[in-house]
N, C-alpha and C positions, 0 to 999 in steps of 0.2 A: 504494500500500500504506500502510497506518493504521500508525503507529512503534508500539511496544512500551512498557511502564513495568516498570521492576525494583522488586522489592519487597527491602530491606534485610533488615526482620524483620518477622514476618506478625504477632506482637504490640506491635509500634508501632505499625501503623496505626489511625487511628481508626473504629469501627467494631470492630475488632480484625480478625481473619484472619479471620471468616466474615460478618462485617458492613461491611467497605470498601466506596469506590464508585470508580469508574475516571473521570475525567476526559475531556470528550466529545472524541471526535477521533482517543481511543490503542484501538488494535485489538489488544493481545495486555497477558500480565501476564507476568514472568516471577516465578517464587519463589527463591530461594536455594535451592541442593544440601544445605545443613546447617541448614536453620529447620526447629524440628520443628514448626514450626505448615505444612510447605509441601503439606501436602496439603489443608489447609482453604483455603489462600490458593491454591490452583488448584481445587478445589470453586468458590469464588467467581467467579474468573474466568470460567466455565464457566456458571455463573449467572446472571451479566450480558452472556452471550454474547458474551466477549472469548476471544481464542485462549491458552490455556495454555502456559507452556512454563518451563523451569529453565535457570539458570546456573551456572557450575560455578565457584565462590570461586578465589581466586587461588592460595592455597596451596596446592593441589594437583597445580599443575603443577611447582612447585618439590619437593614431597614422593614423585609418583610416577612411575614408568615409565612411556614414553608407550605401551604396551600398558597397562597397568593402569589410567590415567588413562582412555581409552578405554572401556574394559570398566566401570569407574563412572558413567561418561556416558552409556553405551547402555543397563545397567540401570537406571539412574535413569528412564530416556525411555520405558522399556518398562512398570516398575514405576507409573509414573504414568501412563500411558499418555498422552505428549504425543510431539507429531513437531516438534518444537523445542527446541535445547540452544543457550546461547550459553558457549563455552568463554571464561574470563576470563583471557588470559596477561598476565601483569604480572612484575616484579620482576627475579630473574635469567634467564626465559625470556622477557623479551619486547625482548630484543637483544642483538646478536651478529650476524658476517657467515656468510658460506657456509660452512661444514666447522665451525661452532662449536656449542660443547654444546645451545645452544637452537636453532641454525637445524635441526640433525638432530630435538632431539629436536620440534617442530612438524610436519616432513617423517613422522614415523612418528608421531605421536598423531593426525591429518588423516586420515592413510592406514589407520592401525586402525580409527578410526571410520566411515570409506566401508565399509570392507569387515565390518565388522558389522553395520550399517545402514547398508544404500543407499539408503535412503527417507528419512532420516532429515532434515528440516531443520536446517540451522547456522548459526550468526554468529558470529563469534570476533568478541572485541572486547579492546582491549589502550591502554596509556597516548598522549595526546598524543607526536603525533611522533615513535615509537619507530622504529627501523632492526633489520625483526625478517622472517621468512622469510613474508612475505604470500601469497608464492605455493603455499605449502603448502594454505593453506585456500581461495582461490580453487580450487587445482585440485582442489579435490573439489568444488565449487559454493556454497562459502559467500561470507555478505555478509562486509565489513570492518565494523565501528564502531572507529572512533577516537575516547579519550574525550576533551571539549572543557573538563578541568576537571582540573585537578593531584589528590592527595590529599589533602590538605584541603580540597578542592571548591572553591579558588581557579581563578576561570576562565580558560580561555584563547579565544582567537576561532576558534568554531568552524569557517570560510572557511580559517584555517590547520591545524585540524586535518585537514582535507577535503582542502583543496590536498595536504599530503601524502603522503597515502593513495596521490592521483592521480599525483606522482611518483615512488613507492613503486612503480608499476606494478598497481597496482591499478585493473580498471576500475570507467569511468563509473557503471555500473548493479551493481559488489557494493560499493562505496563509499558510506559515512554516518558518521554521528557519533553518540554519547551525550550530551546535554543536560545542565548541572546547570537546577537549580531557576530560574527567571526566563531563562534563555540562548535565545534564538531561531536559528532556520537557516532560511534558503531552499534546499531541494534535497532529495535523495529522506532518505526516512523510514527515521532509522534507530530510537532508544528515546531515554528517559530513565531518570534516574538522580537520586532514585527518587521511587517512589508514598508512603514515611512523610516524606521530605522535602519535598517538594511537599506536602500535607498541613501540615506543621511552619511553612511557609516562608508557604502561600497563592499560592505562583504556583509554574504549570504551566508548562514550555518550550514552547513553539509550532515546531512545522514549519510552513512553507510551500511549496506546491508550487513548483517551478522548474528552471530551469536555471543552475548555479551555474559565475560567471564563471572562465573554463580559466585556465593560469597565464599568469603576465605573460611578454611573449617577450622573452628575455635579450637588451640591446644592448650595443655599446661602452660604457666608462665614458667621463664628460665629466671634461676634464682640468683640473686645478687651473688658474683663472686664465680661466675661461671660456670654454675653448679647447674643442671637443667635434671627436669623432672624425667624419670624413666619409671616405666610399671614394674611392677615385684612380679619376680618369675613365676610361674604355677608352682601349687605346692608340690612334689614328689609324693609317688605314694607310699605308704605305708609300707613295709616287707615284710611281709606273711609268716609267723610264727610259729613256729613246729613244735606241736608239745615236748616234754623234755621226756629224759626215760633213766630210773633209777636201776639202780642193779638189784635185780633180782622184780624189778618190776617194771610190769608193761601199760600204759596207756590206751586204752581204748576210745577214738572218737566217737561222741556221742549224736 
């Protein structure tokens, strides 16, 4: 699958929102939910035969109910008619453990939007390394992106944003990342971030196809002093006893 490019604002791009060009390689655009340029910058998409689809800004999920949040998502997908949303949780819904404000509210924004559109394609995609309810939007069949880039678009390695996904419990095949501008991955395709930065910048993030190395397997720690842990050998067994035998007397096993 050909990764994705976000479009920040459809009047930064050069070209502007009806005259951009897509960079070879990226197979979908997404638009912004609040650019009022987003329906020329999905006309365009659409025109260069790239797959269309919107993201839904961050603040949103901190401002609405994840029924409502949902219902802006599905009308947004229907109104533009794409079968692609990538919901953006960030800030104070994008961590929290089991029974807390954002792991519920994930668990019913996921489940709203299944059950409004079943059809609907999704990718939730959320900050480097968050500890946030992944399995909500797996279980309705969306990808992961993990972004490889702080908010200041200060990078991180993208292999660690990935890796954690992968211990997050998220599988192999709905796990990717978000690229900033110049960042590469080898493994499956997720997007970048974005199409006016890249643009701005001159360099496009590259995927590469692969398979991306699994985690390192946890061993002993090696103990100060150069001393490193080794396992105690098996026990040896036992050597089998022969009863004794007196003179003049004999043993008989019983």
């Amino acid at each position: 699958m050909d990764p994705w490019a976000f479009v920040g604002w459809g009047q930064s791009l050069a070209g502007g929102p009806s005259g951009y060009t897509v960079p070879q390689g990226y197979g979908g655009v997404l638009g912004a939910s609040n650019d009022p340029a987003l329906g020329a910058v999905l006309a365009r998409a659409r025109a260069l035969g790239a797959n269309p689809g919107i993201f839904i800004e961050t603040p949103y999920a901190e401002q609405l109910s994840p029924q409502a949040y949902a219902q802006r998502a599905v009308n947004l997908a229907n109104q533009y008619g794409v079968n692609m949303i990538v919901p953006d949780i960030e800030g104070a819904m994008s961590h929290g453990g089991p029974g807390s404000p954002s792991w519920v509210w994930s668990q019913q924004a996921a489940q709203a939007i299944r059950q409004m559109a079943p059809n609907l394609q999704v990718a939730m995609t959320t900050e480097h390394a968050q500890d946030m309810n992944y399995g909500a939007w797996t279980g309705i069949g969306a990808n992961i992106w993990g972004q490889s880039y702080a908010g200041d678009m200060a990078p991180f390695d993208p292999n660690e944003t990935y890796q954690h996904l992968l211990q997050a419990g998220v599988p192999a095949d709905r796990a990717s990342v978000v690229l900033a501008p110049g960042q590469s991955f080898q493994g499956p395709a997720g997007a970048a971030f974005s199409l006016d930065l890249m643009q701005r910048t001159g360099r496009a993030p590259t995927f590469t196809p692969g398979v991306v190395r699994p985690p390192p397997v946890m061993r002993p720690p090696t103990v100060a002093g150069g001393l490193s842990y080794s396992a105690p050998p098996p026990p040896k067994p036992l050597p089998v006893v022969q009863p004794a035998s007196l003179p003049g007397l004999t043993f008989r096993t019983v």
